[in-house]
N, C-alpha and C positions, 0 to 999 in steps of 0.2 A: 790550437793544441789538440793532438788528438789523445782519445781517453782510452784504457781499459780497465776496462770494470770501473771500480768506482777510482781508477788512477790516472792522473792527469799523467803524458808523455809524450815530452818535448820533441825528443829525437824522434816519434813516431810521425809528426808533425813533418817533419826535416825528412824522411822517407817518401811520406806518400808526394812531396814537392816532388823526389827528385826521381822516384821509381814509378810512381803513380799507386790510386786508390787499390787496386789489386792486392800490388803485393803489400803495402799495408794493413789489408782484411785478413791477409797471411799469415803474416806478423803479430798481431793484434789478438789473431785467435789462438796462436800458438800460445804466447805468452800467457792470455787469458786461463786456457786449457791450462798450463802450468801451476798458475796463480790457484787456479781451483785442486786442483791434485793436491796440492801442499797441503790447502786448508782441511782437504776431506783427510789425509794421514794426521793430521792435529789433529780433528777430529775425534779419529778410531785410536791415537796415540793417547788422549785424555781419557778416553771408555776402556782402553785394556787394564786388565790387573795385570797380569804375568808381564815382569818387568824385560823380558828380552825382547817380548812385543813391543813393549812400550820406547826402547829403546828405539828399535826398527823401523817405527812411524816416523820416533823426531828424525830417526836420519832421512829416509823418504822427504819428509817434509819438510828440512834444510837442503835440502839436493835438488828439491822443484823448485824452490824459491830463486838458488844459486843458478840453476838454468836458466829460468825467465831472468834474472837478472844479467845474465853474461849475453842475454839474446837485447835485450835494452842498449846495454855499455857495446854489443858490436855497431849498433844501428848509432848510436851514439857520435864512436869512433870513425865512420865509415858511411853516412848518411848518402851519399852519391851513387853509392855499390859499388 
């Protein structure tokens, strides 16, 4: 099963079979990159006071979650390419 971050991913497993290790590290870091984007606008969305800010991180930081997630569900869907 392959991992990112600290997330087990099945489909990533079922990729690098069928695409090879490459594009997997592709995939993997992309996601990762995402994963971390969200967490650092949670972050600065929990430290603002001015609530339009605050607003504007959680949206950032449902929309990187929602990325790296839809980038999971295509490899999912579609593991062969």
């Amino acid at each position: 099963m392959a991992v990112i971050g600290d997330r087990e991913c099945p489909a990533l497993a079922l990729l690098k079979q069928a695409w090879g290790a490459t594009t997997v590290k592709d995939y993997c870091a992309s996601i990762e990159k995402l994963r971390k984007d969200a967490a650092e606008a949670a972050h600065i969305r929990d430290l603002a006071t001015d609530q339009t800010k605050r607003d504007m991180y959680d949206n950032l930081h449902k929309h990187f979650n929602r990325l790296a997630d839809e980038i999971e569900q295509a490899v999912k869907s579609n593991p062969a390419g």
